[in-house]
N, C-alpha and C positions, 0 to 999 in steps of 0.2 A: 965456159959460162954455163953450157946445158949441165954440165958435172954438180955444179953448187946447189940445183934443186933438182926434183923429181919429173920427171918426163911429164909432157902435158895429158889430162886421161886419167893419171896415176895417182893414188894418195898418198900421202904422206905415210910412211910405216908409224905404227905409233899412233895414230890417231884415232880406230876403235878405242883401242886400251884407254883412251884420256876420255873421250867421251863417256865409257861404261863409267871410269872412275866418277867422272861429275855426276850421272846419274845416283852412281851408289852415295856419294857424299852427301845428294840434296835429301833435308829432312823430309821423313813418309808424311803424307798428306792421312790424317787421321779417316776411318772410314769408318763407315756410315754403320746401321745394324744390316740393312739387307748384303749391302756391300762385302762385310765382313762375315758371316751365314754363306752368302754364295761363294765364297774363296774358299769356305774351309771345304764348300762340295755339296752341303745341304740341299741347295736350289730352293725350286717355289716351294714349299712344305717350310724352310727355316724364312723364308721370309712375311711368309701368313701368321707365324708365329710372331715376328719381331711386331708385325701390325697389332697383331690382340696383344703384344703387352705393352704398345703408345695407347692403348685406346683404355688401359687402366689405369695410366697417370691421374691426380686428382686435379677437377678443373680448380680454374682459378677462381679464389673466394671473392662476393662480390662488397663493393665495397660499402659504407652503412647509408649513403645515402641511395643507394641504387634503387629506381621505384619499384624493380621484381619484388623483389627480399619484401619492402613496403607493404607492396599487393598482397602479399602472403601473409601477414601477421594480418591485413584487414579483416581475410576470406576467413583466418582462422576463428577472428573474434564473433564475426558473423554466423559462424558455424552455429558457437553458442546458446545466438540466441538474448544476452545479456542477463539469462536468469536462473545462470550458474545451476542449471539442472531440475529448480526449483518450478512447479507446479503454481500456473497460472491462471486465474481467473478474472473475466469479464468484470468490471463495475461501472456504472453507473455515480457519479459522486454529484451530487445537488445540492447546492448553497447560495441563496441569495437569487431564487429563480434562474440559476445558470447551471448548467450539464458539461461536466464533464467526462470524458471514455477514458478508463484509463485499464491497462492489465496489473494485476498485486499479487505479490504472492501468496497462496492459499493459507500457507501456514506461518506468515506472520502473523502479531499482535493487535491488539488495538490500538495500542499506543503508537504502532510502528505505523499504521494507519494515520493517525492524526497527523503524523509527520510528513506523509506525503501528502494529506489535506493541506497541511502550512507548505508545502512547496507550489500547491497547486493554486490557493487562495490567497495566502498571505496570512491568513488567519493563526495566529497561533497557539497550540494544540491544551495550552488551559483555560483558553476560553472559547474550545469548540464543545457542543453536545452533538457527538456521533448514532443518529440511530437505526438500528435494522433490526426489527422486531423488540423493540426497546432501546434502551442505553446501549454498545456496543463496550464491553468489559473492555479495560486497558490489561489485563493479563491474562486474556483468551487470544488463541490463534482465532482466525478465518474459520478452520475449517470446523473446532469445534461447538464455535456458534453455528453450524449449517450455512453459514453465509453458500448460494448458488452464481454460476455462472450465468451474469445479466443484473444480478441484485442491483437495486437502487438503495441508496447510501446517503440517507440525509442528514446533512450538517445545518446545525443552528449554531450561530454564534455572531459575535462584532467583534470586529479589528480598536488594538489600543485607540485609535483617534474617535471612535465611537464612545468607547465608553468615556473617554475623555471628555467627550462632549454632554455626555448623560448628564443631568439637572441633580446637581447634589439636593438642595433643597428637597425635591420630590422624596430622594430617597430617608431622609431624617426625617420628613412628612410617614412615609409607612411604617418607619421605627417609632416613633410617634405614637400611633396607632395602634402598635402590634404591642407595645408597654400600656396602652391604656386597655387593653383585651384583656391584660393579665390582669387587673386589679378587678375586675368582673368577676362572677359567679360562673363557674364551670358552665361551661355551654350547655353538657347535656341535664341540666337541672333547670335550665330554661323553661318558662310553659310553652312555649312555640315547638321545640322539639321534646318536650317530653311527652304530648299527645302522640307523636310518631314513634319514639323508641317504647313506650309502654307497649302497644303491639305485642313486644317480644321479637325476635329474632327468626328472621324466616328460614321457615323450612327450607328450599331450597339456594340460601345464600351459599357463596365459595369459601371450601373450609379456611382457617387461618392457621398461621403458624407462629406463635408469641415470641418475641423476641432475635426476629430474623427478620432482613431483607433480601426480595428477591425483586430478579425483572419481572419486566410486565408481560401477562401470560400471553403467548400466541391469539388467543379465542379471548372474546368480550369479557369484561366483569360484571356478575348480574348478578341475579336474586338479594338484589337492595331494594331499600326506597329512597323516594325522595321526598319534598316535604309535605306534600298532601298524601304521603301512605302509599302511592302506587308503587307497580314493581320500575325499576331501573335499571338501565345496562349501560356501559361505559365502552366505546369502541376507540381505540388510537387510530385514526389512520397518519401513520407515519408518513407516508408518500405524500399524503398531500397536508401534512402538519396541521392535520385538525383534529378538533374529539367529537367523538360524534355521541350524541344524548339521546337514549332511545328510551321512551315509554310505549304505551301499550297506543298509545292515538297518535302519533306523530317521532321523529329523528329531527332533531336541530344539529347541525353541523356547524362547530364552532373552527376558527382557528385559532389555532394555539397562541399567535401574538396577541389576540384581542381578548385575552383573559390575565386580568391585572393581579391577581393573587390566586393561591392556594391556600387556605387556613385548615387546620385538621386538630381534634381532640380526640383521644381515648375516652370509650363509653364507661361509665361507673359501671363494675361488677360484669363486663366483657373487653376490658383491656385488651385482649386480643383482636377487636375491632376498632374502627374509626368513624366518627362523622366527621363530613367534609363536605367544604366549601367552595364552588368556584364563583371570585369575583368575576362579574362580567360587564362591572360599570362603574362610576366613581365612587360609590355611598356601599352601605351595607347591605339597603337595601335591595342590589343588584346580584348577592348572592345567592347563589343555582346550592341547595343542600341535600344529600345524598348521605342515607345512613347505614351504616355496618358494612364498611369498606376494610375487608381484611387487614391486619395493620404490617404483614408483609411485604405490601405491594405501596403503600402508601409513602415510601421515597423518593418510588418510582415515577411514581404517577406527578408528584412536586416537581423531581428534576427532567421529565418528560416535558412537561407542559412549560416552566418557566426557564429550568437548565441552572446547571449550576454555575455558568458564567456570569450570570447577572449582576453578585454582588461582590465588592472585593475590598 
């Protein structure tokens, strides 16, 4: 019986040899980077190396709603500024007794102006009159009006439901009016103003320029009269929408809403000037008259005072 197996203690002959085999036939378990580096003899040196080139893999992209990513395109737009580089200036914008702040680009237009007036009031931009130092040109930038940082920026004008509501009647009443003026004898042939234009034309009035219109000048317009002969001067104040009427003994400060008309004629034999009229009450005889008003400025001074949104 002890013949048929191997004494106890004793192994089996043969039994290395089947174990190595099983080891050699089980598949190599794949090895690692350090793993592999250190086998071949490298040691620490190949495996600092295998570290720096996991640590150049590319992370993983995040995906589009991820708030990082988010954050980043917000901080970028903020960078900006929102004014795409462009050069911004302080304003002041006033309509309708209300203030608004707002930053505009220096060198945009006027028109581009109006436009943010209509986002800011409602108002829309042909029947606003924009002024700073007069009418503000719809195809001048900012900067070459000298518009300043802080300027105040006053808008006249009514919203469609305003004029909507305007009194047709009234206005075919001043059409009216202004058709029965023309079948009249030229103004300056009047006796009432022709004792003041005979005079002659004063020495120090503002030169004119025939057949051109321009803004209204930074400084007064003066060396006029009015109708008893004295000198007169004419002051816009924009800021606070009035005109202000100076003689030699007193300033009346008018506001520009409370003057019903403007009427103006070319003088016989100085076409290059104007007399002119502000209604300041119902009748005719509530007109303020003022003579040898440069006939340059005499647009201005209409669409100053009443604006060209009025009639449509």
């Amino acid at each position: 019986m002890a013949a048929a197996g191997a004494p106890d203690g004793m192994e089996e002959a043969g039994m290395d040899t089947e174990a190595e085999t099983v080891v050699a036939e089980a598949p190599a378990r794949p090895l690692n980077c350090v793993e592999a580096e250190a086998a071949a003899g490298v040691g620490a040196a190949a495996e600092d190396a295998c570290v720096a080139r996991s640590s150049l893999q590319p992370a993983p992209a995040q995906p589009p709603g991820d708030p990082a990513a988010q954050a980043s395109v917000s901080n970028g737009e903020d960078a900006g500024g929102g004014g795409g580089g462009r050069e911004l200036v302080d304003l002041k914008i006033i309509w309708n007794k209300t203030k608004h702040d707002v930053k505009f680009p220096l060198d945009s237009t006027g028109s581009e102006l109006k436009q943010k007036i209509h986002s800011i009031t409602g108002l829309p931009p042909a029947m606003q009159k924009v002024m700073y130092k007069g009418l503000v040109p719809e195809d001048k930038t900012l900067r070459e009006i000298k518009v300043a940082s802080g300027a105040k920026i006053m808008v006249v004008g009514s919203t469609i439901n305003d004029v909507l509501a305007v009194n047709t009647p009234k206005d075919s009443a001043q059409q009216d009016a202004k058709a029965e003026e023309n079948k009249k004898e030229p103004l300056c042939r009047q006796k009432q103003h022709r004792k003041v234009l005979d005079k002659g034309k004063p020495e120090d009035v503002m030169p004119s320029v025939k057949g051109a219109q321009e803004r209204l000048p930074t400084v007064p317009l003066s060396g006029m009269y009015n109708k008893s002969g004295g000198k007169v001067r004419l002051t816009f104040k924009l800021e606070q929408d009035q005109l202000w009427i100076g003689t030699k003994e007193r300033t009346e400060k008018l506001p520009m809403g409370s003057i019903k008309n403007v009427v103006s004629e070319p003088i016989e034999g100085h076409e290059d000037y104007h007399m002119m009229a502000f209604q300041l009450g119902p009748t005719e005889a509530s007109y303020y008259w003022v003579y040898w008003v440069p006939t340059q400025y005499v647009d201005a001074i209409k669409d100053t005072v009443l604006g060209k949104w009025q009639y449509f």
